[in-house]
C-alpha atoms as one frame of an Amber mdcrd trajectory, in Angstrom:
protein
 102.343  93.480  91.019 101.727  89.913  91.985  98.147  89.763  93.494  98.357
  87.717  97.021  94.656  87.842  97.496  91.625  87.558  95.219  90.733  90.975
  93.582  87.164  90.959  93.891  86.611  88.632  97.066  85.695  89.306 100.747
  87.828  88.054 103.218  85.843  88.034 107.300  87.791  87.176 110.011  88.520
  82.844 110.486  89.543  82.721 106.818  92.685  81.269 106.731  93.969  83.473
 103.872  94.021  86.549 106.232  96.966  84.187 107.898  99.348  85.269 105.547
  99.565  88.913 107.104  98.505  88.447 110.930  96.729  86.025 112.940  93.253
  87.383 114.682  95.172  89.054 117.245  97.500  91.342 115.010  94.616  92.385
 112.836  92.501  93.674 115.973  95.341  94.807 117.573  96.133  97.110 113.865
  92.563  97.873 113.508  92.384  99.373 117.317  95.775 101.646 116.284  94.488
 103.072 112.738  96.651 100.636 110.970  97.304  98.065 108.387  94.885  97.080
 105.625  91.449  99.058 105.124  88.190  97.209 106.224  85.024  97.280 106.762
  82.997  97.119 110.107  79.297  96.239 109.477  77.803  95.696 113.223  80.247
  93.307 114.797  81.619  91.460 111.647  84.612  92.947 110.111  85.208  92.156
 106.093  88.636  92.614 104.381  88.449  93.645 100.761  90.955  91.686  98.568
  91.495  94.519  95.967  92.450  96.370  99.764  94.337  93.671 100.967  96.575
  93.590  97.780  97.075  97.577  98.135  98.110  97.347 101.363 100.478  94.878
 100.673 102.288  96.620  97.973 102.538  99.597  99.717 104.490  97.610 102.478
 106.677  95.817  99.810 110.469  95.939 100.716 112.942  96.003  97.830 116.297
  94.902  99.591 118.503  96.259  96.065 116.887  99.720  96.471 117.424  99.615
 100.115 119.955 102.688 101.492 120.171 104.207  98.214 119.425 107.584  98.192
């Protein structure tokens, strides 16, 4: 797996990095529903873990040649 994100950094909301999966918007609007990456809230400032980042996006990876087999 082909890391998008540095392993062992913190990403906070404003870094432009976090633009590759959602703008602002999309990331409150996933946090509010229980979804996409894990994070942590610590008072009002909300940090992304790379290392979580990465997971996340390999667990939404989309193989088009293993697509409709079954």
């Amino acid at each position: 797996m082909a890391n998008l994100f540095e392993q062992n950094r913190n990403y906070v909301l404003g870094d432009e990095e976090l633009n590759l999966i959602g703008d602002r918007d999309k990331l409150a609007q996933w946090r509010h529903k229980g979804m996409g990456p894990a994070f942590y809230k610590l008072g009002r400032k909300i940090i992304y873990r790379g290392a979580d980042l990465n997971a996340w996006a390999e667990a939404n990876r989309v193989d088009p040649s293993k697509e409709g087999a079954a």
